[in-house]
Each structure stands twice: as C-alpha cells, then as structure tokens.
N, C-alpha and C positions, 0 to 999 in steps of 0.2 A: 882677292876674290871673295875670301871670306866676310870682307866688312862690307864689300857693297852687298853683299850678299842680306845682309844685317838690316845694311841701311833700308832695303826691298821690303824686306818683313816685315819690319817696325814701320817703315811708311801702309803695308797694308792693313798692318792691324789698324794703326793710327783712324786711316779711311772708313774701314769696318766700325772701330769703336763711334766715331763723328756718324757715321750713317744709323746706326743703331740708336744713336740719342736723338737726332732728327727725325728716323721711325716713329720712336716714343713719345719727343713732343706732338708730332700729329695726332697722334692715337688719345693721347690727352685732352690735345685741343677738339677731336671726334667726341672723346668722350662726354667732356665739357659741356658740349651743342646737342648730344644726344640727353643729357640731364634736363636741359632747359627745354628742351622740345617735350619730353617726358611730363615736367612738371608744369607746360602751358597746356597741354592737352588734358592732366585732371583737375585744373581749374575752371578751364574751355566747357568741360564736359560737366561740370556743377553747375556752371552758369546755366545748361540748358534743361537739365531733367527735374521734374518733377519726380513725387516719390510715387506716381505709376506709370513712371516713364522706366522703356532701359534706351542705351544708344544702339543707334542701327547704323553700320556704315554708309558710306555716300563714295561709290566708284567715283575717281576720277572722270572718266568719261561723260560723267553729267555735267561739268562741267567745261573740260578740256578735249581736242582729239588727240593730244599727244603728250607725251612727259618729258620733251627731249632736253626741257632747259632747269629740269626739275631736280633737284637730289629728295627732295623726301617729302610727300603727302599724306594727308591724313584729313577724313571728312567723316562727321559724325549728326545727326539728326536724331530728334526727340520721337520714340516709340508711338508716344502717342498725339503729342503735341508735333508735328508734324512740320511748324512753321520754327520749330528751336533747333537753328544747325549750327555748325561753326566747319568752316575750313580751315586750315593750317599749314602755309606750303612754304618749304626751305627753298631757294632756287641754287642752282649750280652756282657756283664760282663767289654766292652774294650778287648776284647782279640781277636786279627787277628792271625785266625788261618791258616799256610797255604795252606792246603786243601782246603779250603772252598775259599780262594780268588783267589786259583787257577784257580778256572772254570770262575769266571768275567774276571782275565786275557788273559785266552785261549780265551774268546768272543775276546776283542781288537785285540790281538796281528794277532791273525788265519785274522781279516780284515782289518785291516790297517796296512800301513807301520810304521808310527809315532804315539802314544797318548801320553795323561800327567795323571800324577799317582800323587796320592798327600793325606799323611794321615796327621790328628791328633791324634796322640798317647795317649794324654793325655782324649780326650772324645771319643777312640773308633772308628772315622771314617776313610772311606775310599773314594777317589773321583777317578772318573774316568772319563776322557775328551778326545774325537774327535771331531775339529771343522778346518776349513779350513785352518787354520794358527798354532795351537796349540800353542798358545804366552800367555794362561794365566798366570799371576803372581801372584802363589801361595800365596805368601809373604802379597804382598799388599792387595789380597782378604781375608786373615785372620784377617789385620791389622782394615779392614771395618766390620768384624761382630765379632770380640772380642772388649772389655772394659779391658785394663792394666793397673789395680789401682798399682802397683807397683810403688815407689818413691825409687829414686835412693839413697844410704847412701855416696857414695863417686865417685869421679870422676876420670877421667885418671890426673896422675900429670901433674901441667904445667910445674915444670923443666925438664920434661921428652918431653913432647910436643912442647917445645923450642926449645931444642939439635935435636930434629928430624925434624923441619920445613924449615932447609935449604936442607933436600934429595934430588939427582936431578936422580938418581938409583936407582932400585930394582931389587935384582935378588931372583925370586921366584924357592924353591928347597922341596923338596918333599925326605923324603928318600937315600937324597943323590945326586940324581940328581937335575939340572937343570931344570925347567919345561921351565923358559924363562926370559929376563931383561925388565922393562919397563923404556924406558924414556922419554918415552909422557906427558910433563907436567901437562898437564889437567889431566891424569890419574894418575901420582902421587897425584898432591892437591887432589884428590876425596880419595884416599887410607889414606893420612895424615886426612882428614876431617874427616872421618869415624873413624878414629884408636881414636884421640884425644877425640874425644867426646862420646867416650865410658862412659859406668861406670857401677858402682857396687852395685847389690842389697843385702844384708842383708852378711853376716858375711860365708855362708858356700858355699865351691865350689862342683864340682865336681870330682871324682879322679880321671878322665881320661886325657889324657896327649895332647897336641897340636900333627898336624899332618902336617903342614907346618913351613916354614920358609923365612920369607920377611927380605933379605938381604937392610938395608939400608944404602945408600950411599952418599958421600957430594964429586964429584969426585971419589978421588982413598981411599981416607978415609972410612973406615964402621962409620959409625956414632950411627948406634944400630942393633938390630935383634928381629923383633918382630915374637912371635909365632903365629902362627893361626890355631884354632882348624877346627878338622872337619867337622864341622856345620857352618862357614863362621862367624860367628855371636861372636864370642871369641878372644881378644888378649890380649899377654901379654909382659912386654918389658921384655927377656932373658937379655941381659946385665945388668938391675938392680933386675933381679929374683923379679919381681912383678906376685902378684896373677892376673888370669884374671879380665879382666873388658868386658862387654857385650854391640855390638855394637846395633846399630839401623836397618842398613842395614848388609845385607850380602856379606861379602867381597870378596867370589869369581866371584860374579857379575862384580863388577870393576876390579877384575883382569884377567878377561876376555877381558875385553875392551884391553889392553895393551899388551897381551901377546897369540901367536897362540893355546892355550890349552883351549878345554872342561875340567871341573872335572866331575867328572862321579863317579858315588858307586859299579856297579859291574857289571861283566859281567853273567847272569843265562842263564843256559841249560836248553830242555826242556828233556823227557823221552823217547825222540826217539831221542836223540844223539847219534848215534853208531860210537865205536871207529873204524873209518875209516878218510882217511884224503881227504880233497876238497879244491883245489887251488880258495884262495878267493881273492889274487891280486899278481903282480906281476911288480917289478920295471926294472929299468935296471941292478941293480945289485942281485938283490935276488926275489926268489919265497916264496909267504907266502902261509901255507898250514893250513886250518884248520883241526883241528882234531877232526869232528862232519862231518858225512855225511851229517846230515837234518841242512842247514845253517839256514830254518826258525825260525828253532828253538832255536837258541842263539842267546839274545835278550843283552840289553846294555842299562843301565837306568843313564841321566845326572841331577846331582848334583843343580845347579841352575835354569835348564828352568823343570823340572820334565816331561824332554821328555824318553817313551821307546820306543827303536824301534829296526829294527832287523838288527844283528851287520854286514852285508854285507850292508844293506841299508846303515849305519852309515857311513862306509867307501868309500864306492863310492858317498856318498855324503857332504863329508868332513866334518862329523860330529868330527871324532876322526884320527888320525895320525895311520897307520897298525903298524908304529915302538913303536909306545907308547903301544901298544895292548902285540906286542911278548912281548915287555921288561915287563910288568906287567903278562903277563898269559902264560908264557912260555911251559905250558902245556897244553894249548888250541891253541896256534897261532905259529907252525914249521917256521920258518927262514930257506931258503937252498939257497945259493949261484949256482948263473946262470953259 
C-alpha cells in the first residue's frame, strides 16, 4: 500500500513539476511578444512625431466595433500632425482573419492615397502606417526589436562565388519575361555582395519554388543563373542545382536600384467593383480601360517599400508601368488600340 501510495505522489509531483515548466514557457513566450510589441511601438511612434508633436491615442472603435478576435491593440496619432498615425494589432490565436482586417483597411485606404501595411505572421501582428513620407523600412525595424539566435551551418560556395564575380550583366526575367538588364556597376557588386554572402541555416527547406531569374553575364557569356525567390530574401545557383541559401538583405531592394520596375504582390478589388469599364490612361497608341467602375477601390500593394495605394494613384504617379498591369491582370486592365 505504501509503494503505490509512492508511486501516486511521485506521479503527482511529476505532473505538477511538467505543468509548472509548460506555465513558464508560455509566460516566456508572452513575454517574448510582449518585448516585441513594446519595441515596435517606440519605433512606430518615432516614425510619426515631430518634435511639436506628442502622441494621442486612437480608440479602437474608430476603427473596429468589436475586439472579439483581438489579443492586443494599440493606436497612436501625431498631436499635431494629425495625418501621422500607426495601428498595431496582435490577433488571437495569430490568425488574420480577413473580415476583421478588412475594416482597418477600409479606415487607410477610404483616406489616404498612399500607406504601408506590414505583418508578422509568425507572432500574429498587423501594422499600419501613414506618416508624410511613408519610407518606413519594414525590414530594418524588425531587424531592431528581434534577437536572431540562428547560426549559419553552411555558406554560399566560394567556387561558385568566384565564377560569378566577374558579371558585368543582369538580365532580370520573371515568367518569361524581361522585367529589365542592369549594368550599373555599383548595382551589380551590391547584387553579387548580397548573393555570396548568403547562407544556410540547418538542413530543411521549403517546398516552394523560386519565382525570378537573375540572368548572369560576363559579356555575351551567361556565366550562371541564379534563382530568386519570392520573398527577395532566397538564392540559389540553377546552373549547379544548389539548394537555397538565405540572404541578409532583400534582393529586390537592389534590383530596384538598377532596373525601371516596382515588385508588387497584387492587385485587390474592393466590393463595389461593378463590372463596367473606366478609361484609367491613355497613350499614344492605346487606351487602357479598367474594368471596375469605382477606381477607389482597386488598390495595389509594393513588395519592398509595403506601400498600398490606389491603382490610378499608382499609375499616374509612376508608381507601376499601365503595360506591366494589362500584361499581368488582363482581366482587370482592357488594352484597345487608338
């Protein structure tokens, strides 16, 4: 009687002690997200004040009627600049639902021509920015309130990074097309810099596939062809069928420096797009017609600077090229010869 008696006790502390360290990791991993929200918020909140500004809060309910899918909000607007706000909202569970962020969007979009949109997926957040310039860099402001214990296992080869450091060509292609060539030297070395010093963390990739291709060239010679994934952040050298290696910087940053294209992730319609069509430009040789009566409402979100705005602003403001719009949305952007 006495040993099972034992064996009871020792199995409860057992449970007790495992519960108590499962408590604590959560409370760590709470605390964690509570750091990082901390230090997005006084970064958030630099971006928008001038020094006779202070911050004035911004109630949920200017935006939302309810918080039911919310764990944590926070809105803040410029005292006196009035137009410099930032939201900042954790959602339950990590899960962005798009009802729910629909109505913060509808706030931006409905008043400004330009903001920046910017998540983490991985803790759940969503940021939202109007401020006079919209130039924040997403990138770099994550890079200031995360901690990347990650240690690299391997690096890009240097036989491979040899054979490529005489390229004086790149011709960036997309699907088939041409996006554009650079051959700005300072813009290649930045491309080459970035490629080589990639590398590789632990043994398992992802199964998704590259979505560019950096034609490289020495002259009239291909000298290699590196892929580059969708997320700017990924290459890999095609000619030696090498697995990705992960860069530091994001490579359509610099290949923007070099070549006349935005990358951009997509074009969204709102719910008053009515299939009617509305002349949204017009060259010398063809009329573009959109095919959405309410232009406000088709918005256009770019890949590098996480600016959205609304896609006639875009265009007449030489955000994006109208021929790169027909050739990708051919059923949003009509082409009809003058």
């Amino acid at each position: 009687m006495k040993k099972i008696l034992l064996v009871l006790l020792l199995g409860i502390t057992f449970i007790g002690v495992t519960g108590c360290e499962k408590e604590e990791n959560n409370i760590q991993e709470e605390k964690y997200n509570e750091e990082l929200v901390s230090c997005l918020e006084n970064q958030l909140g630099a971006h928008i004040l001038t020094e006779q500004d202070d911050l004035v809060e911004i109630p949920l309910s200017e935006f939302k009627d309810s918080d039911e899918a919310i764990s944590y909000y926070k809105g803040y607007r410029a005292s006196q600049n009035t137009d410099n706000l930032y939201v900042l909202i954790v959602w339950k569970d990590g899960l962005f639902d798009s009802d729910e962020i629909k109505d913060v969007e509808e706030y931006f979009y409905s008043k400004y021509d330009e903001y920046q949109e910017y998540s983490i997926s991985s803790e759940g957040i969503s940021i939202y920015v109007h401020n006079d310039f919209n130039d924040i860099d997403f990138d770099e402001l994550k890079k200031i309130c995360t901690n990347d214990k990650n240690e690299a296992t391997q690096y890009f080869p240097e036989d491979i990074a040899d054979k490529i450091s005489n390229t004086n060509k790149i011709i960036v292609k997309y699907d088939g097309y041409e996006l554009g060539t650079i051959t700005d030297n300072d813009v290649i070395d930045e491309i080459l810099d970035v490629t080589t010093n990639s590398k590789r963390y632990g043994n398992e990739f992802l199964a998704d596939n590259y979505t560019y291709k950096l034609e490289l060239y020495n002259n009239k010679d291909l000298v290699d062809t590196i892929g580059l994934w969708a997320d700017g952040k990924r290459v890999a050298s095609l000619n030696n069928n090498t697995d990705y290696y992960v860069t530091d910087e994001d490579l359509r940053k610099v290949i923007e420096d070099g070549i006349d294209y935005k990358f951009y992730n997509s074009v969204e319609y709102s719910d008053n797009c009515e299939d009617k069509t509305y002349l949204i430009y017009s060259d010398n040789s063809y009329n573009y017609y959109l095919n959405c009566v309410d232009s406000d409402g088709v918005l256009i979100s770019f890949s590098t600077s996480n600016k959205i705005m609304n896609l006639e602003y875009a265009i007449d403001n030489n955000y994006i090229d109208i021929k790169v719009l027909a050739r990708d949305y051919p059923d949003l952007i009509t082409k009809e010869s003058k």
